[in-house]
Every structure is written in structure tokens, then in C-alpha cells.
C-alpha positions in Angstrom: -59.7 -87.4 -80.6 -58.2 -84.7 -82.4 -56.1 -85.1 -85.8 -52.5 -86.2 -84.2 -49.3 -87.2 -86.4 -46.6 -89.6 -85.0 -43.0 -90.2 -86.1 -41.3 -93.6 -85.9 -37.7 -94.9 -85.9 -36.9 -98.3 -85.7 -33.6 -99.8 -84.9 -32.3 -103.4 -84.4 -33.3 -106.8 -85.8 -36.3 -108.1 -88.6 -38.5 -108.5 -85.8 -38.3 -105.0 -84.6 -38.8 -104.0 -87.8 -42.0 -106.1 -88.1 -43.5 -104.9 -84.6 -42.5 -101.2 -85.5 -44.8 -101.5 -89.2 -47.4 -103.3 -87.0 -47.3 -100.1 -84.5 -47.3 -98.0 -87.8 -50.5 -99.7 -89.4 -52.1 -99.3 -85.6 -51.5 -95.7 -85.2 -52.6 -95.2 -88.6 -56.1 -97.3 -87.8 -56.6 -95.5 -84.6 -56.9 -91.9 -86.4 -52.8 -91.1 -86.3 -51.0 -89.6 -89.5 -47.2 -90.1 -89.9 -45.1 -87.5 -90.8 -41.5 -87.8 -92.5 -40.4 -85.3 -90.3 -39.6 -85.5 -86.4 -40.4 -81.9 -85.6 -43.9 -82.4 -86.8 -44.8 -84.9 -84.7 -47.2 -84.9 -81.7 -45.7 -88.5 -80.3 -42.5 -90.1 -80.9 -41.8 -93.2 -80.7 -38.4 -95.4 -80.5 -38.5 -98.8 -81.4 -34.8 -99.7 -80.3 -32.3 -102.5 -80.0 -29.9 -103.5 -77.8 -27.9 -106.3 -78.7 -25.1 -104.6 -79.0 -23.3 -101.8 -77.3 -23.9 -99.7 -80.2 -27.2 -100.8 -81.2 -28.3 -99.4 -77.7 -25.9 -96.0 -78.2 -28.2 -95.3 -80.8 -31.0 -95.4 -79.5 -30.0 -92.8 -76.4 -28.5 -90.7 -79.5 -31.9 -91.2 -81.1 -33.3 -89.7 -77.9 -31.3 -86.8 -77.5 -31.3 -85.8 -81.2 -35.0 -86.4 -81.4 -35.7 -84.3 -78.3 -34.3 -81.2 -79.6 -35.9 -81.9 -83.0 -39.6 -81.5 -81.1 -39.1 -80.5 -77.6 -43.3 -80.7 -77.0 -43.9 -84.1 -78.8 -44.2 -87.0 -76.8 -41.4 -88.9 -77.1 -41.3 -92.7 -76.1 -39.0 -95.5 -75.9 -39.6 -98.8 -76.3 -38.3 -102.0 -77.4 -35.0 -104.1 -75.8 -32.9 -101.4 -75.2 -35.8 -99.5 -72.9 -34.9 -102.1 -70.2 -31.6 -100.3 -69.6 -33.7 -97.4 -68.9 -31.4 -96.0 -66.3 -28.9 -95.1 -68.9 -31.0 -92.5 -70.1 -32.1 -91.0 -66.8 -29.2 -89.4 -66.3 -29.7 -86.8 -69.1 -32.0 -83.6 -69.4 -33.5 -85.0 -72.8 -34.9 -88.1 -71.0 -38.0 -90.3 -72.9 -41.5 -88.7 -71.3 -42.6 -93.0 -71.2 -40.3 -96.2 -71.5 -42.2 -98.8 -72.5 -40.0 -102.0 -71.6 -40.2 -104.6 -74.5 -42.6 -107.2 -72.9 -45.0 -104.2 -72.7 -44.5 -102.6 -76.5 -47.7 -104.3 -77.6 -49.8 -101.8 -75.7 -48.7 -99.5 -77.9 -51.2 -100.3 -80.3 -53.9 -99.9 -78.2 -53.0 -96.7 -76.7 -50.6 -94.4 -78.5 -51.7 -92.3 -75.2 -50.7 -94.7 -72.9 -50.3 -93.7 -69.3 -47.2 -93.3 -67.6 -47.4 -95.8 -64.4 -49.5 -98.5 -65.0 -47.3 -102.2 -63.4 -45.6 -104.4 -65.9 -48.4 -106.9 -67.8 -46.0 -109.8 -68.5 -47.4 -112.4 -70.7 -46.6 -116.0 -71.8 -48.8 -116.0 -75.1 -47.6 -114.4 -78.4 -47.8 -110.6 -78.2 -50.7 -109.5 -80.4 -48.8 -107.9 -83.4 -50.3 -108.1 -87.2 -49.8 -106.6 -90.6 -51.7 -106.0 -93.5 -48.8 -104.3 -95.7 -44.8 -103.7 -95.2 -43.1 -100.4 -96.2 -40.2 -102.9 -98.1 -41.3 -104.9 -101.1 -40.3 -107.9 -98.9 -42.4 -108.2 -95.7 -40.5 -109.6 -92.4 -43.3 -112.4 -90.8 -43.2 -112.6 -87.5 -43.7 -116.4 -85.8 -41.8 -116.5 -82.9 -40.2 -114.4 -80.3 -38.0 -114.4 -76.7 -35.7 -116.8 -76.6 -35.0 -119.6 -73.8 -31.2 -120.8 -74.1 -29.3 -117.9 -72.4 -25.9 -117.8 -74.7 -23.7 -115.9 -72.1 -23.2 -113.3 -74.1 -26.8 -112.0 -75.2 -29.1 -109.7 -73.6 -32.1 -111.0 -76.2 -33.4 -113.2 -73.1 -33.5 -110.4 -70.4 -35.2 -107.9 -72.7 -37.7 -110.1 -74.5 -38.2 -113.3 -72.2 -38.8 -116.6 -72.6 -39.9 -118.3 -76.3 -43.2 -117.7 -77.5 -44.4 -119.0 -80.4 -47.4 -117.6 -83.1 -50.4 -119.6 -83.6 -50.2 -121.3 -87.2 -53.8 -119.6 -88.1 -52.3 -116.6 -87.5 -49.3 -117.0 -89.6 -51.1 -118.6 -92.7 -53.6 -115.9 -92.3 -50.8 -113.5 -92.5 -49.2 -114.7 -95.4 -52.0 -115.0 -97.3 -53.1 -111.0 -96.7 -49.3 -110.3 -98.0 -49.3 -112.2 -100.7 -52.5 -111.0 -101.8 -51.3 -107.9 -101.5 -48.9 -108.5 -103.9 -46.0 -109.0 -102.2 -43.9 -111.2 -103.8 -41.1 -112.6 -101.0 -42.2 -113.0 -97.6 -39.6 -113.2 -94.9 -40.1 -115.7 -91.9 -38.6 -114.2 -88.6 -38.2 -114.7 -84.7 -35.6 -113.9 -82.4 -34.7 -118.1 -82.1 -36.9 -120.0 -85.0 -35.2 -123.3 -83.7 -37.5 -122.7 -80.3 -40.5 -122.4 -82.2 -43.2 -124.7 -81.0 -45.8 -125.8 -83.8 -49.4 -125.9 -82.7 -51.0 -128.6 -85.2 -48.5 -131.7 -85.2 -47.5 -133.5 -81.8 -44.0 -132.2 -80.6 -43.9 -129.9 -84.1 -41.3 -127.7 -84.8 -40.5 -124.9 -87.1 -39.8 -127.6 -89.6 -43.5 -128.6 -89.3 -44.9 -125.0 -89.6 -42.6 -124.6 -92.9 -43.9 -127.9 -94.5 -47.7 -127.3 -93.5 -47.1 -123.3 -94.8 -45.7 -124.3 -98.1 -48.3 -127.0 -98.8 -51.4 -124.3 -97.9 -49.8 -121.7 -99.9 -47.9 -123.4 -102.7 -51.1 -124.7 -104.9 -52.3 -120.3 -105.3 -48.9 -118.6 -105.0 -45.7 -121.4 -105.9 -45.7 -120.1 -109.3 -45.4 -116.3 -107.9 -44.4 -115.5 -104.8 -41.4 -117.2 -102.4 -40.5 -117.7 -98.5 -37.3 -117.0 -97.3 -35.7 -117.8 -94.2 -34.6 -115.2 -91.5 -31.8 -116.8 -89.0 -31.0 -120.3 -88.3 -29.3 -122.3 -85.2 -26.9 -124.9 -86.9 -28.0 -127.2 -84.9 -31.4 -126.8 -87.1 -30.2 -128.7 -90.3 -30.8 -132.0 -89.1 -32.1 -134.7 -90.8 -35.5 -133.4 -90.7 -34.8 -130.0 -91.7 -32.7 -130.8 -94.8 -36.0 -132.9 -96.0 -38.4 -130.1 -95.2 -35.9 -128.1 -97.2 -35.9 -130.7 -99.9 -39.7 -130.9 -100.4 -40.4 -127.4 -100.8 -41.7 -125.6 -103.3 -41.6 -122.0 -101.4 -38.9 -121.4 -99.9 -35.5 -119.8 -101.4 -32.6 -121.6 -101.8 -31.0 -119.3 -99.7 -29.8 -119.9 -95.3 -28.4 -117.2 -92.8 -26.8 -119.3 -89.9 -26.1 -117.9 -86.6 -23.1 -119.6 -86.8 -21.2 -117.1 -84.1 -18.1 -118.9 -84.1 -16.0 -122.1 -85.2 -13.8 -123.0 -82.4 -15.9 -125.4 -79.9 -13.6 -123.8 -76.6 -15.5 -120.5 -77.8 -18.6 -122.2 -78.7 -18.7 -123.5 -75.8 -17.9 -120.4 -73.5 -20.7 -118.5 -75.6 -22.9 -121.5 -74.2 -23.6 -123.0 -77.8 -21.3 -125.6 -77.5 -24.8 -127.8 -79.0 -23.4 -127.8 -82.4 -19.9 -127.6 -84.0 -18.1 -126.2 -87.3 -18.1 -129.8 -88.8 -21.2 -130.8 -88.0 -22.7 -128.0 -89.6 -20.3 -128.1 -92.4 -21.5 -131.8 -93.0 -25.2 -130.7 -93.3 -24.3 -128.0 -96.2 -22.7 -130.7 -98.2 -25.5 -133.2 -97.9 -28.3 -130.0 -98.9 -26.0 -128.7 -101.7 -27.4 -132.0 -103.5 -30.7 -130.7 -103.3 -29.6 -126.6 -103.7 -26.7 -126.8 -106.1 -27.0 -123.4 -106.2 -27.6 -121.6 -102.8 -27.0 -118.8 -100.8 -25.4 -118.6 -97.5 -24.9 -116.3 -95.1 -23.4 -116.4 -91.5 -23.5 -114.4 -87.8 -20.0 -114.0 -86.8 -18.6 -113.0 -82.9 -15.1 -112.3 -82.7 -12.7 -110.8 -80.2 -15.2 -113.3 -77.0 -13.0 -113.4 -74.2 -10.6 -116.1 -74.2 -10.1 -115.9 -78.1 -6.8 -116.7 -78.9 -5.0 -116.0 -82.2 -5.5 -119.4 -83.4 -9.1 -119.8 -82.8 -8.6 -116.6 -85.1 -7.1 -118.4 -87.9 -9.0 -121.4 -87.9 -12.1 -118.9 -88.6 -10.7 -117.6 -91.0 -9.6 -121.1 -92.6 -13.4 -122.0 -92.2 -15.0 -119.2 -94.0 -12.5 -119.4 -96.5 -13.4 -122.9 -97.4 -17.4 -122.4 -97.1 -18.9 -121.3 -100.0 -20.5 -118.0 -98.2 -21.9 -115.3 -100.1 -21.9 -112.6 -97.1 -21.4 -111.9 -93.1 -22.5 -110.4 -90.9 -19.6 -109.8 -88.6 -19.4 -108.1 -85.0 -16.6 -107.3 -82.6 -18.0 -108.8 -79.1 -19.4 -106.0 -77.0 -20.2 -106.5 -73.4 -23.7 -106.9 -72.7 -24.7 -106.0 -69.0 -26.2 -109.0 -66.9 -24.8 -111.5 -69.5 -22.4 -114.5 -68.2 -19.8 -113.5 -70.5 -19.1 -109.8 -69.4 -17.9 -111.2 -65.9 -15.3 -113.7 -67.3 -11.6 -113.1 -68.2 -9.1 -112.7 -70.5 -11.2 -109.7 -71.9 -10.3 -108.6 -75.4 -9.1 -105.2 -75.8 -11.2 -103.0 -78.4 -9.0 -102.6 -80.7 -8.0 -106.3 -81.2 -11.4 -107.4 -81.1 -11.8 -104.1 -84.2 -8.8 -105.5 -86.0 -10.3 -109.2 -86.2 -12.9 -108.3 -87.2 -11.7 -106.5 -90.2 -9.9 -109.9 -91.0 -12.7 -111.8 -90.6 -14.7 -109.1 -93.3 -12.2 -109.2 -95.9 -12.1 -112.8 -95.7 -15.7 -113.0 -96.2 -16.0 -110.5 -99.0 -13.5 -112.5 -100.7 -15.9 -115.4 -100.1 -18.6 -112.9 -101.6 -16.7 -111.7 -105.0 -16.3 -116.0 -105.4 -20.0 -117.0 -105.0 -20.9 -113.8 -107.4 -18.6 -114.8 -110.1 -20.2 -118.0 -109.7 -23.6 -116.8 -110.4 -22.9 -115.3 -113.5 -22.3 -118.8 -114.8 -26.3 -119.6 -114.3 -28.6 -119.3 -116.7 -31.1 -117.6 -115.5 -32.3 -116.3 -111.6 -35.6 -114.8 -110.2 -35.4 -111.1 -108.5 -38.5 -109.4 -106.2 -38.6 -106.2 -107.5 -38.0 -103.6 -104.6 -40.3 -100.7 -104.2 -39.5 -98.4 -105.4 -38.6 -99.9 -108.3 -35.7 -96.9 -109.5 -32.6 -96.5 -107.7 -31.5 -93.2 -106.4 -30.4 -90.7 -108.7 -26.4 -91.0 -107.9 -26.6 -94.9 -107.4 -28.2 -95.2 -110.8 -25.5 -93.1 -112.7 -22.5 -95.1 -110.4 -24.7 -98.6 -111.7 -24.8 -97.3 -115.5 -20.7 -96.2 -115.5 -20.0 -99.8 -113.9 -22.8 -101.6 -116.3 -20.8 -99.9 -119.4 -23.5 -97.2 -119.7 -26.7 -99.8 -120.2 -30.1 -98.3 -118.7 -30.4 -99.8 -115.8 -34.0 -98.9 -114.4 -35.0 -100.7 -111.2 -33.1 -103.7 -108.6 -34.3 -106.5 -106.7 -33.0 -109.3 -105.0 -32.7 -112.9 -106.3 -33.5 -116.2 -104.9 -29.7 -116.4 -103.3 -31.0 -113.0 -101.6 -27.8 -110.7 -104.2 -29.0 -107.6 -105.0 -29.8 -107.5 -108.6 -29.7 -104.4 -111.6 -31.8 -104.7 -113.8 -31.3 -103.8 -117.3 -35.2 -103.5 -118.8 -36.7 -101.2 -120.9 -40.4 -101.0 -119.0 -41.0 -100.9 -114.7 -41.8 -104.3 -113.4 -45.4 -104.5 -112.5 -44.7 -107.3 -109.7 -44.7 -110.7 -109.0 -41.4 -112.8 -109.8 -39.2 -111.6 -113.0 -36.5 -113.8 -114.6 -33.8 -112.3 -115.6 -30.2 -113.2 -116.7 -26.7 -112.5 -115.3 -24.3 -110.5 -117.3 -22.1 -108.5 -114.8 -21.4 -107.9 -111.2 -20.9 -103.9 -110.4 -19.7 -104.2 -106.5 -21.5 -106.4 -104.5 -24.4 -106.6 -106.8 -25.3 -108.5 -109.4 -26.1 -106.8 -113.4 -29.0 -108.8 -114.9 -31.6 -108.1 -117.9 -34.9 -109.5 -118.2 -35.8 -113.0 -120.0 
């Protein structure tokens, strides 16, 4: 085969971003070179998303700008947002192959793949692997589809039913990261509370957490960390908060997919399994063991049927939970969900409006939490590679920091972005540092 270069650009969630480095390292093995810019490029591929509205507007931008950028490369889509593939038939600067989601992982067999060969749909895990990540912190991949249909998500037409990863595979994994010198590793799926573990009777994710901290944690507990992609609420159960107690690994850190806190809601996005206070209940009982932890939420606002109160009681909830950020969306309607057929539809710019309450509510929460780590004594940041901020963000840092030389950033075990003030480049590994300012949303530290 002749020498070939190949642009990628990946939208969307950790797991896309794990499947598009996994295309990446693929490409690379199968005689490929990637080039930083489009217009060199003799394929193109787009990993996209489409969980939201505007997650899948960007990929048909992506498309379109991409297509004049090389008009002769090959240009594919892929990933959830292929499966709406008649949205971008209707336009000259259409994909030359869609490659629906459940199909991405012949990609990296065939960069070449041909154009009409039938769906291949399969219930085992889709054959992904890495040996490196672009980021310092790797996203792990150990589960994927999801199985519960919340009436608002498209996650379960795109990517199908739950799969889960074989836990050879995902020690394996981990070890080749770690070794690698990676010093966080990510866990991910699309549902981790669907996650079926392979070497306990009726194991969970819980299971595959305790048996990968107790393989890993005699080499790498003094080094390296896990950290925990997105939770159901319904996860910290009894079980869960004792997993979470015994481990040596993991960060003291959660992100909930807590979507909303008003069960009529909850219960109209079809997650009515779990409930504000029962959730809040399981945070109090695990801030015994995390005194110090972060936390970080999912919200949906503007669902139809939303009233102004349901509103205010969200807001009355996040102001009392101890959240450190949030990732809030307005609700966009997803074709062939449950939810875009029923009523009392929100207008757009009421569901735009609550949702800027709902984000100045949680920075507020934010600016609290970091005030509160200045008071600890000392923290743990994962370098990022590479280790020197840009050029204007390191002169913004130094005018906030009072002019101190701040020469690289990371992110602590509560996952806040950390400045560090150090006179030599971090060489790896896990670096203790000290608090001694906050500069935005970030945290100012120097090195113990």
C-alpha cells in the first residue's frame, strides 16, 4: 500500500474519545501517518456525537467545512450521529461512507473499507484497544450501549444494547498505560451501572473496581490513580460506598448523572429508579470516608413538563450539595426518543434562560468547594502533557498568581485544575503540591 495520511476529529463523550485514539493507534499500525492538517489528508474521518442537537450540528458542520478543506480525501462519518445519516444527504458536501456506530470498529481493520457491505451487528464488546492516549490522562473503555431507554436519549438507538469488556482485557489495559507512564487512568462507558463483571457470580462494576484496584494497587498505589467517569445515583448503594471505602486507587472524586431533582421529571425522563434524597443520603454516609471529595453532576433542564418550581427546587438542591462543577444542558429533542412526542414542550429560550440559572448557581457552588481546598494541606496533581500552558494563558495565570512563575498544570485528586508554581518540569508520576491561591476556576499550588 502506498504512504497515506489521515486526519481525525472526534466529537462527543470519553468513550468516543477513547474509540477515536484506538482508530488513531490502528491507522498508524496499518502504515497510515496523521497530519495536523485536513487538507493533507488522503481519508478523513469523523468520529461524532449525537446526544444532543448540537452535538450532532457539528458534526454536519464538520462535514461541510472539512469537504471544502480537501475536496479528494476520503471523507467518512462514523460514530452516533452517522445513524441520522439522512440529515446529511441532503447536501452537495455529503460523507463518501457512513459508518453507523455499531460498525465503527471495522474501521480499524480497513481504513479502505468498502462502501456497501450489510450491517455486522454484534452482542460482544467491540474490539477497541490502546497502547497510549494523546492526554496525560487516558479514558479506559469497559463498557458500552446502554439498555434502560431514558425517554429522552438517543445513546440506545445509536449504540445498542449494554456490552460489557472482558476483565483481562481491562487489567491488561491498564497495566500497558500505567507502564507507560501514565499516571491517572479514567474508567468509562456509556452506562457503567450496566456493566456486567465476568469473574464473580452476578458481579457488577463494583466487582471489577475492587478486583482492578487489588491487581494494580501492590505495583502502582503509591503512583498512579483511577478515576471514575459517570455514575447512575442509583450506583451508591451499600455496596458501592464499601468498594469506594476499601480502595486504595481510585480518586476521591464522583460525576453523577444526576439529570434532575424533581421525581415528576425523573420520572418522565424514565429514571424515576432513584431520587434527590436518596442520593443525597449516600453523599453524607461516603463523606465519612472522603472528607474531602469532588463532585460533579449531569444536569437537564427546560424537559417538557418542567414547571417553575421544579426550577427552584434544583436550584435549592445544588445550592445545598457541596458540588464542585456541572455540567448543564438545555433539553434538546432527540428524534425517535419518548420524550420528543410529549407535551407541554419548553420553548428555547426558557429552557436557555434555566439554564443559565442553574450555571451560575453551580459556579457559585464551584468558587465555595475551591475556597475550601485552599484550607488542605497538601493535594496530588497528574501533570498534563504538555506540561507548559499556552503562551497567553501562562501570562493571564502569572498577573492573577501575583507575578509567581508558574510553569506547568495538572489536575488534582478532586479532578480542579491546578498551577503549578515549580522551578524544574515534572518528570511524571504523582506530585504533591500545596494550595495557595485560586486564579478562576483553577486552583494556584507549589510543589512540596
Amino acid at each position: 500500500m502506498r504512504p497515506w495520511k489521515f486526519y481525525l476529529a472526534t466529537f462527543g463523550c470519553k468513550v468516543n474519545q477513547y474509540e477515536g485514539q484506538a482508530i488513531f493507534e490502528a491507522w498508524k499500525n496499518l502504515g497510515g501517518t496523521e497530519c495536523a492538517v485536513a487538507a493533507e489528508a488522503d481519508i478523513i474521518c469523523i468520529n461524532s456525537c449525537a446526544v444532543t442537537a448540537k452535538g450532532e450540528r457539528d458534526a454536519r458542520n464538520a462535514v461541510f467545512r472539512l469537504r471544502r478543506e480537501a475536496p479528494t480525501a476520503r471523507l467518512i462519518l462514523t460514530g452516533c450521529a452517522a445513524r441520522l445519516y439522512k440529515n446529511f444527504q441532503t447536501k452537495p458536501d455529503k460523507p463518501d461512507l457512513i459508518i453507523p456506530q455499531e460498525e465503527k470498529y471495522r474501521l480499524l481493520f480497513d481504513p479502505w473499507i468498502e462502501k456497501n457491505k450489510s450491517p455486522v451487528a454484534s452482542t460482544t464488546f467491540p474490539p477497541f484497544a490502546i497502547d497510549s492516549f494523546k492526554r496525560a490522562r487516558p479514558v479506559l473503555k469497559v463498557q458500552d450501549g446502554c439498555s434502560r431507554r431514558c425517554s429522552y436519549c438517543i445513546v440506545p438507538l445509536t449504540r445498542g444494547k449494554s456490552v460489557s469488556r472482558p476483565f483481562h482485557d481491562i487489567l491488561e489495559e491498564t497495566r500497558r498505560l500505567l507502564n507507560a507512564g501514565h499516571a491517572e487512568i479514567m474508567l468509562s462507558g456509556v452506562n457503567l451501572s450496566q456493566y456486567r463483571h465476568d469473574v464473580t457470580t452476578n458481579g457488577n462494576f463494583w466487582d471489577l473496581l475492587r478486583d482492578l484496584d487489588r491487581a494494580l494497587s501492590p505495583e502502582f498505589g503509591k503512583k498512579a490513580r483511577l478515576r471514575l467517569s459517570s455514575l447512575d445515583p442509583s450506583q451508591l448503594d451499600d455496596r458501592g460506598l464499601e468498594v469506594l471505602a476499601s480502595s486504595s486507587m481510585v480518586c476521591p472524586h464522583l460525576h453523577i448523572s444526576l439529570q434532575h431533582t424533581s421525581q415528576s421529571i425523573l420520572q418522565k425522563m424514565g429514571r424515576g429508579h432513584y431520587s434527590a434524597e436518596s442520593l443525597a443520603s449516600a453523599l453524607r454516609n461516603l463523606s465519612t470516608v472522603w472528607p474531602a471529595m469532588g463532585l460533579g453532576a449531569d444536569i437537564l433542564v427546560g424537559f417538557p413538563g418542567e414547571t417553575e418550581d421544579d426550577v427552584e427546587y434544583l436550584l435549592t438542591y445544588i445550592d445545598g450539595l457541596a458540588l464542585s462543577y456541572a455540567h448543564v444542558f438545555p433539553y434538546s429533542p432527540r428524534p425517535g426518543t419518548v420524550a420528543a412526542t410529549l407535551r407541554d414542550q419548553k420553548d428555547i429560550q426558557v429552557k436557555i434562560a434555566r439554564a443559565a440559572r442553574v450555571r451560575a448557581c453551580a459556579q457559585q457552588a464551584r468558587q465555595r468547594f475551591l475556597q475550601a481546598q485552599l484550607a488542605l494541606p497538601r493535594m496530588f496533581v497528574a501533570p498534563d502533557i504538555p506540561p507548559a500552558p499556552p503562551q497567553n494563558e501562562q501570562k493571564d495565570l502569572q498577573y492573577v498568581a501575583g507575578g509567581h512563575n508558574i510553569l506547568w498544570k495538572g489536575v488534582n485528586e478532586y479532578y480542579i485544575p491546578c498551577c503549578v508554581n515549580a522551578p524544574t518540569t515534572p518528570t511524571g508520576g504523582l506530585l504533591a503540591v500545596r494550595p495557595t491561591g485560586i486564579a478562576g476556576n483553577k486552583l494556584i499550588t507549589e510543589r512540596i
